[in-house]
Steps between C-alpha positions, in 0.01 A plus 500: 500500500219283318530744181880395535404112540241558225717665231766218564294209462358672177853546385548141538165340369551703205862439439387122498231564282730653212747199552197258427376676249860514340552124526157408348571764245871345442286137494235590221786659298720160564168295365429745198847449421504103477163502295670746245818289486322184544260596157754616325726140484198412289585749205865359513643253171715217590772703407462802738428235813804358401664833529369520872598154574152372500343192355122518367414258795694748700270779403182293505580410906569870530190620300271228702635666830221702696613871570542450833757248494890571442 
C-alpha cells in the first residue's frame, strides 16, 4: 500500500514539476521575445514605423521598456 501511496505522490510532484518548468520555460521565451522585438524598433526608418503604425516616440517608449514588462 505505501509503494502505491509512494508512486502516486511521485506521479503528482513530478507532473507539477514539468508544468513549472513549462511555464518558466514559456516565460523566458516570452522575455527573449520582447528584447528581440524591442531592439529591433531601433533599426526601423521613419518610414517602416510608419508602416506599423508607430511614431519614433512610440518606439523610443517601447525600446525604453524593461523585458519584463508588457
Amino acid at each position: 500500500m505505501a509503494t502505491l501511496l509512494h508512486s502516486a505522490e511521485t506521479g503528482r510532484s513530478s507532473s507539477a514539476f514539468a508544468h513549472v518548468f513549462e511555464m518558466a520555460s514559456n516565460m523566458l521565451s516570452l522575455w527573449r521575445q520582447r528584447v528581440v522585438t524591442r531592439r529591433e524598433l531601433g533599426y526601423l526608418d521613419e518610414r517602416m514605423l510608419q508602416d506599423i503604425g508607430f511614431s519614433r516616440l512610440d518606439a523610443e517608449r517601447e525600446m525604453s521598456k524593461p523585458f519584463w514588462r508588457e
